[in-house]
PDB file of N, CA, C and O in Angstrom, chain B, residues numbered from 101:
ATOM      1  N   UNK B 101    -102.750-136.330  26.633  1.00  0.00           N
ATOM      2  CA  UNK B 101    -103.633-137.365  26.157  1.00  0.00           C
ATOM      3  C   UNK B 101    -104.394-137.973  27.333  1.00  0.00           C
ATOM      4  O   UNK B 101    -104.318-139.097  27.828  1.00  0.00           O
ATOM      5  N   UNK B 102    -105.086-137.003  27.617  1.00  0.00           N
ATOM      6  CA  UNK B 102    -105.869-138.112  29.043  1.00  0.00           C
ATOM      7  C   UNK B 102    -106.993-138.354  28.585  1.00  0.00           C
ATOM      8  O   UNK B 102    -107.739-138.257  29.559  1.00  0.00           O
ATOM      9  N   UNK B 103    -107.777-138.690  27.431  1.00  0.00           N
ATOM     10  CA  UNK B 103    -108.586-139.520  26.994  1.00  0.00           C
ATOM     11  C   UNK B 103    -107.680-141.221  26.522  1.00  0.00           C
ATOM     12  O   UNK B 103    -108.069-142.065  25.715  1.00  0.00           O
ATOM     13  N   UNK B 104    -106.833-141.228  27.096  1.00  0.00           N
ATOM     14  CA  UNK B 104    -106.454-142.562  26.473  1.00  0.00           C
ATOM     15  C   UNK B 104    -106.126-143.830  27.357  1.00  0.00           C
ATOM     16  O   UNK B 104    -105.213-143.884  28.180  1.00  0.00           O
ATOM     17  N   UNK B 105    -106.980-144.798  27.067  1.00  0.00           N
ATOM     18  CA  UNK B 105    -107.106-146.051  27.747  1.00  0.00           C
ATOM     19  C   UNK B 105    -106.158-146.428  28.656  1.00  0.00           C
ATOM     20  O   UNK B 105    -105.202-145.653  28.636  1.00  0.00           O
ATOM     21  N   UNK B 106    -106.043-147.394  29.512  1.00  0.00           N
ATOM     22  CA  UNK B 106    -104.985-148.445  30.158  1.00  0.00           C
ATOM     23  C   UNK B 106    -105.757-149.620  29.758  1.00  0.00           C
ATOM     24  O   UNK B 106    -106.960-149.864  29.843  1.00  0.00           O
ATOM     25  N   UNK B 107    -104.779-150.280  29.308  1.00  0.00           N
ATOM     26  CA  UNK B 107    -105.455-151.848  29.266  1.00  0.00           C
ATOM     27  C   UNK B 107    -105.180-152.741  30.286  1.00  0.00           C
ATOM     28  O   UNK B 107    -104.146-152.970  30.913  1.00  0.00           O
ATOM     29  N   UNK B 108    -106.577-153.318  30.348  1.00  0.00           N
ATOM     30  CA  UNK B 108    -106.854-154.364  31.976  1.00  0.00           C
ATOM     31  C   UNK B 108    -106.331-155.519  31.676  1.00  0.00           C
ATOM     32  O   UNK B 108    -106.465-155.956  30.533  1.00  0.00           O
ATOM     33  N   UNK B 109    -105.642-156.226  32.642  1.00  0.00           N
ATOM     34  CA  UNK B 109    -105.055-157.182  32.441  1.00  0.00           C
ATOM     35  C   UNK B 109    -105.506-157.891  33.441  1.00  0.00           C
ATOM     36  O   UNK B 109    -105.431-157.459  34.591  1.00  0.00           O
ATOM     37  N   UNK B 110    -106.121-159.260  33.110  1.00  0.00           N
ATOM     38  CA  UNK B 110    -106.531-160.127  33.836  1.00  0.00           C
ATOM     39  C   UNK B 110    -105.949-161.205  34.572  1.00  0.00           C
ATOM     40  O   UNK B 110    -105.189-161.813  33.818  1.00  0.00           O
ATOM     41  N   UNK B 111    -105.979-161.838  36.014  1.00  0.00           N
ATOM     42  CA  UNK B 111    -105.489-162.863  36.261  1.00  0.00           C
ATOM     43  C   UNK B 111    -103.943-162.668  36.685  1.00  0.00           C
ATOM     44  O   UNK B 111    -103.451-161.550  36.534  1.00  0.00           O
ATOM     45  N   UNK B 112    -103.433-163.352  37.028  1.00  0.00           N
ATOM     46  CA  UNK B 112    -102.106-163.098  37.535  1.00  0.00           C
ATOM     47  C   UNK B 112    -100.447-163.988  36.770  1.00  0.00           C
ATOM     48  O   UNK B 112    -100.376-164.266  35.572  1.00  0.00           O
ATOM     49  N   UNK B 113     -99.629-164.200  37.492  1.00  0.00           N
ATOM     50  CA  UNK B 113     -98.524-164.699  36.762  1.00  0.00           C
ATOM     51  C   UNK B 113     -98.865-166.058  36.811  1.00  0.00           C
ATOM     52  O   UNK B 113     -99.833-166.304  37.532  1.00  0.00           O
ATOM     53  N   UNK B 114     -98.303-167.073  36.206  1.00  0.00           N
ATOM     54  CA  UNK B 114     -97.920-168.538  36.400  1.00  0.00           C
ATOM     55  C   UNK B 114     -97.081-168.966  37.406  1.00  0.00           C
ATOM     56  O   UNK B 114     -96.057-168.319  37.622  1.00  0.00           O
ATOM     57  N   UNK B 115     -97.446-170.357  38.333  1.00  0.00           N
ATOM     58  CA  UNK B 115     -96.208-170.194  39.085  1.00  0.00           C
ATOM     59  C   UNK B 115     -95.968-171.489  38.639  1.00  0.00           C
ATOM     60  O   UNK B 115     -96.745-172.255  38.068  1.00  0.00           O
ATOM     61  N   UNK B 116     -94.463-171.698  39.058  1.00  0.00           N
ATOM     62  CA  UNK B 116     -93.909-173.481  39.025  1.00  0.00           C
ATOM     63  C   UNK B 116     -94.421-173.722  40.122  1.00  0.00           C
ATOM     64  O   UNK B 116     -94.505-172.998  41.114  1.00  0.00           O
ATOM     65  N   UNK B 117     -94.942-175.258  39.869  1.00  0.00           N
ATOM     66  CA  UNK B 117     -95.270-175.887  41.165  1.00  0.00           C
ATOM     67  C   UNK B 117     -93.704-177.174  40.786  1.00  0.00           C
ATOM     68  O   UNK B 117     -92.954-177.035  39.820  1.00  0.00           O
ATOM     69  N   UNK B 118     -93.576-178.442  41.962  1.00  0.00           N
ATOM     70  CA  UNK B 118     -92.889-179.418  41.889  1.00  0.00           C
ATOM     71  C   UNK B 118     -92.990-180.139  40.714  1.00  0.00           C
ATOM     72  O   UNK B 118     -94.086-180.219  40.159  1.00  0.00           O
ATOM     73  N   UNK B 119     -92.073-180.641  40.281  1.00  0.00           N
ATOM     74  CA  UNK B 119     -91.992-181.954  39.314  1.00  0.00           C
ATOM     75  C   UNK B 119     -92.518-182.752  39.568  1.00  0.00           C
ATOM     76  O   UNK B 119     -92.288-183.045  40.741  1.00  0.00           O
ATOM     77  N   UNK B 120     -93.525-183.694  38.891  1.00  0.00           N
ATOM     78  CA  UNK B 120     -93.250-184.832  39.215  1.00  0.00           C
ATOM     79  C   UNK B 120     -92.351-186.450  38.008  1.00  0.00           C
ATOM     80  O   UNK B 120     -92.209-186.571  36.791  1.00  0.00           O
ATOM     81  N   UNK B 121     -92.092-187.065  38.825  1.00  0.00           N
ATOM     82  CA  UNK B 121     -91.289-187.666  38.460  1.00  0.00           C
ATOM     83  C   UNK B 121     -92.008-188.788  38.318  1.00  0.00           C
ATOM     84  O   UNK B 121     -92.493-189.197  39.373  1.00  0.00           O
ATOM     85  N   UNK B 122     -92.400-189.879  36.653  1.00  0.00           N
ATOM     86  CA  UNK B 122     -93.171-190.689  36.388  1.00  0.00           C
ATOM     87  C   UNK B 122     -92.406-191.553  35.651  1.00  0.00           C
ATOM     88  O   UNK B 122     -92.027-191.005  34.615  1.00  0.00           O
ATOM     89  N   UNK B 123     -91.963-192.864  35.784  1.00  0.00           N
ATOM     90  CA  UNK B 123     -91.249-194.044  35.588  1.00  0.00           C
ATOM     91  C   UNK B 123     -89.633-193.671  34.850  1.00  0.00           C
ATOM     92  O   UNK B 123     -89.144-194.340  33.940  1.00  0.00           O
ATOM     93  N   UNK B 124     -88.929-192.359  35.537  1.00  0.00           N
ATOM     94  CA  UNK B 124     -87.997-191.898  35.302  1.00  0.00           C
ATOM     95  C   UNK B 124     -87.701-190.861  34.408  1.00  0.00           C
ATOM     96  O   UNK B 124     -86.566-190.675  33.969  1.00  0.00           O
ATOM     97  N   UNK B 125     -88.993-189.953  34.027  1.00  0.00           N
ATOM     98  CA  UNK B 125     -89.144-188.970  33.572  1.00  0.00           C
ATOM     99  C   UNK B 125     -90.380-187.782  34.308  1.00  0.00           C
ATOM    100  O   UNK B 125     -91.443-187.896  34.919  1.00  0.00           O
ATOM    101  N   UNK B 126     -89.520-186.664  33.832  1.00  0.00           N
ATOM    102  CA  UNK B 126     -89.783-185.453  34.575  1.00  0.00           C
ATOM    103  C   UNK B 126     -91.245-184.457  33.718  1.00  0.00           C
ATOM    104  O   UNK B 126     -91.279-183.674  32.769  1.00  0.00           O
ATOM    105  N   UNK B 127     -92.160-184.951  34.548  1.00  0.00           N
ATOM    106  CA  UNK B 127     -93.500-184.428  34.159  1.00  0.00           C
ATOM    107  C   UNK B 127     -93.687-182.768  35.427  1.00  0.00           C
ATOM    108  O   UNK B 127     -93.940-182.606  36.621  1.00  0.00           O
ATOM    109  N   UNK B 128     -93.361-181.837  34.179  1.00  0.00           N
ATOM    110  CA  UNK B 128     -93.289-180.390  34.967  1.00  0.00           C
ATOM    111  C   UNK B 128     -94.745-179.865  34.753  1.00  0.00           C
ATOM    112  O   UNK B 128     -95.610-179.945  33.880  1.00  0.00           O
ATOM    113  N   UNK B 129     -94.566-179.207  36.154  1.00  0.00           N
ATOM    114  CA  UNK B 129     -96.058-178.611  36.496  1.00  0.00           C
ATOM    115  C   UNK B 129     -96.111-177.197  36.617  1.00  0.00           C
ATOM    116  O   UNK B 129     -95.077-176.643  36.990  1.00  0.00           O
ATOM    117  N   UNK B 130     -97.448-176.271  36.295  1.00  0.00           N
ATOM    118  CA  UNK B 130     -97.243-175.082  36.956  1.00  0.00           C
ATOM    119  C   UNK B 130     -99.014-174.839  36.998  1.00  0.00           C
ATOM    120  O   UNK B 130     -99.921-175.451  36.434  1.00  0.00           O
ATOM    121  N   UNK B 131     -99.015-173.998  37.666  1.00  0.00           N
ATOM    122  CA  UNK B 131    -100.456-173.225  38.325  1.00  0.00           C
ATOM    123  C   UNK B 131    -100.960-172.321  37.226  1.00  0.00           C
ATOM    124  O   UNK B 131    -100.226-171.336  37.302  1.00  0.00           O
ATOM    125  N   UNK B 132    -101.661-172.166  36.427  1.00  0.00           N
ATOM    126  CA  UNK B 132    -102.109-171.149  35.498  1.00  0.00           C
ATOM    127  C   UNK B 132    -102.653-170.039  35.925  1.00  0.00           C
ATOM    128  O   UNK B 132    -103.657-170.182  36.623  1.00  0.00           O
ATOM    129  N   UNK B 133    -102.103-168.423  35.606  1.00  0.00           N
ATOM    130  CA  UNK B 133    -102.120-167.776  36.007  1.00  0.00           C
ATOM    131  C   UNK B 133    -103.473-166.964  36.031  1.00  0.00           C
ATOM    132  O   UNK B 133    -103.703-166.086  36.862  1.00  0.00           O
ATOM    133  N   UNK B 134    -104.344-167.349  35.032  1.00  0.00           N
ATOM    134  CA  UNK B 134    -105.402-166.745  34.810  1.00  0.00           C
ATOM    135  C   UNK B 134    -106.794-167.459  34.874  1.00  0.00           C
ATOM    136  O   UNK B 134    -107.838-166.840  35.079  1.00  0.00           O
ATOM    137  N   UNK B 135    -106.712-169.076  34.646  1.00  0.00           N
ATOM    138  CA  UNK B 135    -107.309-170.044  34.975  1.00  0.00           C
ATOM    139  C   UNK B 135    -107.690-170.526  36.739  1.00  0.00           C
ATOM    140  O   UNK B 135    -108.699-170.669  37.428  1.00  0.00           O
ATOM    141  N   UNK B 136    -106.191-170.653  36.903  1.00  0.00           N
ATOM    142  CA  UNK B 136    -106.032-171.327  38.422  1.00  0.00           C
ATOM    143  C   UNK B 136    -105.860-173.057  37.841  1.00  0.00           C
ATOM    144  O   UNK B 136    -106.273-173.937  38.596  1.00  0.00           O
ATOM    145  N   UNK B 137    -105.469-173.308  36.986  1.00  0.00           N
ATOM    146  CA  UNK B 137    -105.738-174.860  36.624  1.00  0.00           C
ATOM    147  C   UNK B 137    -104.244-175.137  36.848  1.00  0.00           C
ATOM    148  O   UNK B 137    -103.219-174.469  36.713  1.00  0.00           O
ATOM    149  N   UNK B 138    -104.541-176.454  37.265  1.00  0.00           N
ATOM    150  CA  UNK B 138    -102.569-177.164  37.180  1.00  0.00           C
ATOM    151  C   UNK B 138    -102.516-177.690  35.943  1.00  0.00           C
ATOM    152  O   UNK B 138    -103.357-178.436  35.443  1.00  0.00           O
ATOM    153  N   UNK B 139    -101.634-177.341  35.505  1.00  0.00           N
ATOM    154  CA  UNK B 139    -101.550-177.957  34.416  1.00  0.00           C
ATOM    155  C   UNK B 139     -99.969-178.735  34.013  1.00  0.00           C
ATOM    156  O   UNK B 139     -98.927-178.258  34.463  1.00  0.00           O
ATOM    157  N   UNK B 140     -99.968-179.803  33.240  1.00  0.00           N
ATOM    158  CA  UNK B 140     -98.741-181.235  33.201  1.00  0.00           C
ATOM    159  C   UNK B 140     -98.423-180.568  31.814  1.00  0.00           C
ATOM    160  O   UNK B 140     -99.074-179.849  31.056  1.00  0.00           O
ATOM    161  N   UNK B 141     -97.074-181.132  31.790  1.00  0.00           N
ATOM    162  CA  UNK B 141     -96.148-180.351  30.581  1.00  0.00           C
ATOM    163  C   UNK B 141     -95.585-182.019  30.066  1.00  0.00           C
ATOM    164  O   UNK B 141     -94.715-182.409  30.846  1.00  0.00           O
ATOM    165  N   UNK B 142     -95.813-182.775  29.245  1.00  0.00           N
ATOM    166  CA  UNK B 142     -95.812-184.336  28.656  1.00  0.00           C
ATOM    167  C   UNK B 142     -95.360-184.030  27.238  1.00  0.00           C
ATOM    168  O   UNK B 142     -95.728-183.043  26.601  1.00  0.00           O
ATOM    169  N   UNK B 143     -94.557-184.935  26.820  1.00  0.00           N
ATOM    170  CA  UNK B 143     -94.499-185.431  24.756  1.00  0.00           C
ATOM    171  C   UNK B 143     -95.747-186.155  24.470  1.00  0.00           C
ATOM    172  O   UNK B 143     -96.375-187.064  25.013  1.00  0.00           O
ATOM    173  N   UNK B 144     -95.878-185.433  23.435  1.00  0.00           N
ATOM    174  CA  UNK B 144     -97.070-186.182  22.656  1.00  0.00           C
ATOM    175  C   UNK B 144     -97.095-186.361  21.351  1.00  0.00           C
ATOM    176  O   UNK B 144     -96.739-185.374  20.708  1.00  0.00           O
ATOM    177  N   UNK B 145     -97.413-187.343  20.715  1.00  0.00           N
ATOM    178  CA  UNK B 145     -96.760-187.701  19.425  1.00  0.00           C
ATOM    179  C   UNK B 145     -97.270-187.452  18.380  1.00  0.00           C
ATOM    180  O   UNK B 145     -96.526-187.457  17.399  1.00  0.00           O
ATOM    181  N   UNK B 146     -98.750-187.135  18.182  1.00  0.00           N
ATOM    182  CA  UNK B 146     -99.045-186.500  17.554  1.00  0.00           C
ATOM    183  C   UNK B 146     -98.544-185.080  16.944  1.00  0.00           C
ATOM    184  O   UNK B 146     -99.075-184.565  15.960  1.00  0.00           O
ATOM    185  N   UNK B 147     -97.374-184.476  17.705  1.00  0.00           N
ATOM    186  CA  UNK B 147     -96.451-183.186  17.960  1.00  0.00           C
ATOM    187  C   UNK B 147     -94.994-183.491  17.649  1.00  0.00           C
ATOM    188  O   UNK B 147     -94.065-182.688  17.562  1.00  0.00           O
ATOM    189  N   UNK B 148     -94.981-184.720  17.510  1.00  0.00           N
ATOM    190  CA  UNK B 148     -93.659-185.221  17.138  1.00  0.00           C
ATOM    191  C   UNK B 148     -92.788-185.633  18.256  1.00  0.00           C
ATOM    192  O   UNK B 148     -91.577-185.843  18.192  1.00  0.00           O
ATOM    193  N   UNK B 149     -93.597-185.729  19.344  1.00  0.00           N
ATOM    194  CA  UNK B 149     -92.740-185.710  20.710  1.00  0.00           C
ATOM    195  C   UNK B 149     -92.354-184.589  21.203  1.00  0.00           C
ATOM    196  O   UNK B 149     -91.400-184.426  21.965  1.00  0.00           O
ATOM    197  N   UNK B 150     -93.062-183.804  20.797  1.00  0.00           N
ATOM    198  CA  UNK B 150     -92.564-182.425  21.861  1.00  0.00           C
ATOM    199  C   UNK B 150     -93.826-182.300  22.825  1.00  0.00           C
ATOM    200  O   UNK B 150     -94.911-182.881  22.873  1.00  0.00           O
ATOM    201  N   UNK B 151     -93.126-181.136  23.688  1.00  0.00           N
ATOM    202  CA  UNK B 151     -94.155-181.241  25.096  1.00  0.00           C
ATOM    203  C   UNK B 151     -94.905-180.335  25.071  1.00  0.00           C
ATOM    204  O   UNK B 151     -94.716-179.149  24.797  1.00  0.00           O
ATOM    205  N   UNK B 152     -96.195-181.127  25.492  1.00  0.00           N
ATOM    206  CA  UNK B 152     -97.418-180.318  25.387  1.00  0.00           C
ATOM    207  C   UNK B 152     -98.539-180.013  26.645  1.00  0.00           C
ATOM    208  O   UNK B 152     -98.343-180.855  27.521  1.00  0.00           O
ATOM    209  N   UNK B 153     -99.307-179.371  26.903  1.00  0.00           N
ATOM    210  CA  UNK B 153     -99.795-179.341  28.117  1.00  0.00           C
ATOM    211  C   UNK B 153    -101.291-179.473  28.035  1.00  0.00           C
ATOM    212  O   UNK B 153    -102.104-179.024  27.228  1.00  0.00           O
ATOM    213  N   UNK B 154    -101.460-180.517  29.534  1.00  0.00           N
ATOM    214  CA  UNK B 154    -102.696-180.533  30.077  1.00  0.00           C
ATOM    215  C   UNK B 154    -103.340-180.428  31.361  1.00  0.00           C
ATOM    216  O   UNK B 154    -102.727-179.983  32.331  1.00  0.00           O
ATOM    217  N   UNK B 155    -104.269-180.725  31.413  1.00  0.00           N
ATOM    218  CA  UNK B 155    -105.050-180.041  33.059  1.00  0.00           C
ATOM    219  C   UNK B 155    -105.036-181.903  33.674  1.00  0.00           C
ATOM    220  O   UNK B 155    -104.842-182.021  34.884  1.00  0.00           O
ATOM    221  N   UNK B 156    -105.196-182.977  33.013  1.00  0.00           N
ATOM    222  CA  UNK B 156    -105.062-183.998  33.569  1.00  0.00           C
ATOM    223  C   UNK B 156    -104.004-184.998  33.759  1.00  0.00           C
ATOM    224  O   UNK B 156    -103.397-185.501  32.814  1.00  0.00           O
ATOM    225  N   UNK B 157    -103.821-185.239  34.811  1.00  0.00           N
ATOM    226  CA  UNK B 157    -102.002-186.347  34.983  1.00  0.00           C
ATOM    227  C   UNK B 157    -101.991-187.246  34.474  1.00  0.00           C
ATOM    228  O   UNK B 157    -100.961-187.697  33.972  1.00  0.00           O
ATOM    229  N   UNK B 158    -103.459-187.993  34.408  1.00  0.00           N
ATOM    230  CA  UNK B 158    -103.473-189.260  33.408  1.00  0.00           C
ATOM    231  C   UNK B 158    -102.995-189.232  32.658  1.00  0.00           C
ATOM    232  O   UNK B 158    -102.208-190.121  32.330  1.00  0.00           O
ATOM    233  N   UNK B 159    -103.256-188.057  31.911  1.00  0.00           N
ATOM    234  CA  UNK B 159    -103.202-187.888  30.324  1.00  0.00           C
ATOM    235  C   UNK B 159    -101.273-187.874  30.400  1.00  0.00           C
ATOM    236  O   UNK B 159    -100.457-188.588  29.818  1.00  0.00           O
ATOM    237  N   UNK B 160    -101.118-186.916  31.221  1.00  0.00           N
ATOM    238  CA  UNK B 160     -99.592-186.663  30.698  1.00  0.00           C
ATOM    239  C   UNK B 160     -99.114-188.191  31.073  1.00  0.00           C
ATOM    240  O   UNK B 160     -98.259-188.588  30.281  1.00  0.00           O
ATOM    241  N   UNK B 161     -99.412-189.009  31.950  1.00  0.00           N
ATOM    242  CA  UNK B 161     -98.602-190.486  32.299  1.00  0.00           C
ATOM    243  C   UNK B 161     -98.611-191.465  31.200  1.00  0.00           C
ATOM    244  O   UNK B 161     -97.661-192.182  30.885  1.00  0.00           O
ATOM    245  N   UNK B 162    -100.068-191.418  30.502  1.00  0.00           N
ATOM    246  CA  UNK B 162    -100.010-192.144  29.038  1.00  0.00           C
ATOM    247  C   UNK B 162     -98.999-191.552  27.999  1.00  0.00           C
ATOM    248  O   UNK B 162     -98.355-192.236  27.203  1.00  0.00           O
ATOM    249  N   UNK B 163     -98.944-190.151  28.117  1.00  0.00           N
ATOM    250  CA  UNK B 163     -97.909-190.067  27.345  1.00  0.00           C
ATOM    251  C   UNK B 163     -96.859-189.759  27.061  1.00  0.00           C
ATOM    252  O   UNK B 163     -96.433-189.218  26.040  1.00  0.00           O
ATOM    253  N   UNK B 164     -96.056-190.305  28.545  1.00  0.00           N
ATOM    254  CA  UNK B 164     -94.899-190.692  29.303  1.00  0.00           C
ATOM    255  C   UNK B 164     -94.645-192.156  28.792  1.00  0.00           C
ATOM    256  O   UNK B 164     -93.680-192.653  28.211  1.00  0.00           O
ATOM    257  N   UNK B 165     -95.247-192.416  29.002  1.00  0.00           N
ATOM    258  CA  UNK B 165     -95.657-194.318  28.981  1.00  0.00           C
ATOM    259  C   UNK B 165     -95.129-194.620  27.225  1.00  0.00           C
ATOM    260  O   UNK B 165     -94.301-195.502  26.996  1.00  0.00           O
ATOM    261  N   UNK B 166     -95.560-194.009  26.412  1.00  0.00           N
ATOM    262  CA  UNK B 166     -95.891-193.630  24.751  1.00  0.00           C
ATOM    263  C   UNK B 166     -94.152-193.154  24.356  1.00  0.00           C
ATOM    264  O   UNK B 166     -93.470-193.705  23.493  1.00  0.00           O
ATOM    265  N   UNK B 167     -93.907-192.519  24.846  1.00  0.00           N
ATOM    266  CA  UNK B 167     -92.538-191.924  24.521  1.00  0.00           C
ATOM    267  C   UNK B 167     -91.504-192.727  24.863  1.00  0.00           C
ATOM    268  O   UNK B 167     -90.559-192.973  24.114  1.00  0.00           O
ATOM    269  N   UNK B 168     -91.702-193.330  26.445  1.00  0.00           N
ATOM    270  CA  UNK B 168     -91.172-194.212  26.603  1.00  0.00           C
ATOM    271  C   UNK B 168     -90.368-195.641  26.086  1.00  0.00           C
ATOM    272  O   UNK B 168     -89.284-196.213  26.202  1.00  0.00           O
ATOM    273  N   UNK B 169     -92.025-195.822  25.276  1.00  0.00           N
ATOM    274  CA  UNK B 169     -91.933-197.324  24.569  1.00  0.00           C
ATOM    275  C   UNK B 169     -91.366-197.095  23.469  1.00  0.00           C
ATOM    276  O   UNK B 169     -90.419-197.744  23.026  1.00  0.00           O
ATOM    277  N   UNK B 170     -92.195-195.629  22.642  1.00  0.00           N
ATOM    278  CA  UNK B 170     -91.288-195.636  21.330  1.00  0.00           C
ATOM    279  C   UNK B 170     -89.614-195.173  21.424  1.00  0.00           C
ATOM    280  O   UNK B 170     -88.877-195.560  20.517  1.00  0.00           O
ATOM    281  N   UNK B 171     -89.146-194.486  22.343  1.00  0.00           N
ATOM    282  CA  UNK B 171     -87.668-194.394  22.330  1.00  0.00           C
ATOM    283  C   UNK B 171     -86.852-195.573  23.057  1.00  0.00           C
ATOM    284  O   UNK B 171     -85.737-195.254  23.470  1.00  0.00           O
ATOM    285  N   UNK B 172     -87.334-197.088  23.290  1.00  0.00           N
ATOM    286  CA  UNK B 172     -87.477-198.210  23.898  1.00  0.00           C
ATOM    287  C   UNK B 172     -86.864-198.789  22.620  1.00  0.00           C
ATOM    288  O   UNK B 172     -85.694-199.091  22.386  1.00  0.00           O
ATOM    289  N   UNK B 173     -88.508-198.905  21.467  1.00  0.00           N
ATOM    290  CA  UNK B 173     -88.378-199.201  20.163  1.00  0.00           C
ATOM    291  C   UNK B 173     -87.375-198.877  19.385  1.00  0.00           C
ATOM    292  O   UNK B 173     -86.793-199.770  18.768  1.00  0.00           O
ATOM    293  N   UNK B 174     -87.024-197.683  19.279  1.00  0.00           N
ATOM    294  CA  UNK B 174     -85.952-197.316  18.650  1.00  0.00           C
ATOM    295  C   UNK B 174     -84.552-197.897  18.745  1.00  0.00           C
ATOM    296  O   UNK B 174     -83.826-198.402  17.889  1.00  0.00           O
ATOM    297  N   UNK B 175     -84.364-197.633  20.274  1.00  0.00           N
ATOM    298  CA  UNK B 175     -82.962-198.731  20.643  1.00  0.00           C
ATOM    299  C   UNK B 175     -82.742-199.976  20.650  1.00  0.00           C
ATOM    300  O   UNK B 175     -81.623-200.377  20.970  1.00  0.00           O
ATOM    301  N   UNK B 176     -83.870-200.969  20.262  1.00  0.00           N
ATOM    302  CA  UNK B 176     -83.745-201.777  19.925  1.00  0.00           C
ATOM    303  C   UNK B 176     -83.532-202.475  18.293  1.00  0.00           C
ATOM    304  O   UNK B 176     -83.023-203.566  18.036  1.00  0.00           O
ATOM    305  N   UNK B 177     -83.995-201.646  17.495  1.00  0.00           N
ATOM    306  CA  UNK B 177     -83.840-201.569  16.025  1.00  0.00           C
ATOM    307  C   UNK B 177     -82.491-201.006  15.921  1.00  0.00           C
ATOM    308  O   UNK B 177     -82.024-201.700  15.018  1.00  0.00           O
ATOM    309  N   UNK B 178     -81.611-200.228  16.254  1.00  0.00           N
ATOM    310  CA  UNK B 178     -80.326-200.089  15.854  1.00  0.00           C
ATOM    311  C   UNK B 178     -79.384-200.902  16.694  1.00  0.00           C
ATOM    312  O   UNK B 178     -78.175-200.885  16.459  1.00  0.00           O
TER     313      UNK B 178
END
């Protein structure tokens, strides 16, 4: 079969970069492998609090900040 393709694969692996660590929670980072973008790994509530990713830290610190308050909220109601 030597009429038959290889498929090109673009861009390279992902790497971990450091944690960072934002008012006692662990905002994980990594390098995108095909982009080159850093991108923040945050809960977001619209998701139910699961972690979701973006290219800006702001963004993930607001919603550090957000998770924060509502699992804050919570322990105070029971």
């Amino acid at each position: 079969m030597s009429g038959q393709k290889k498929p090109k694969v673009f861009g390279g692996t992902s790497l971990s970069l450091e944690s960072i660590f934002y008012e006692g929670y662990e905002i994980k980072s990594l390098k995108h492998g095909n982009t080159g973008l850093v991108l923040y790994k945050y809960p977001n509530k619209l998701y139910k609090w699961e972690g979701c990713w973006t290219s800006c830290i702001e963004s993930a610190k607001t919603g550090v900040e957000k998770f924060l308050q509502q699992t804050k909220n919570k322990k105070t109601f029971k």
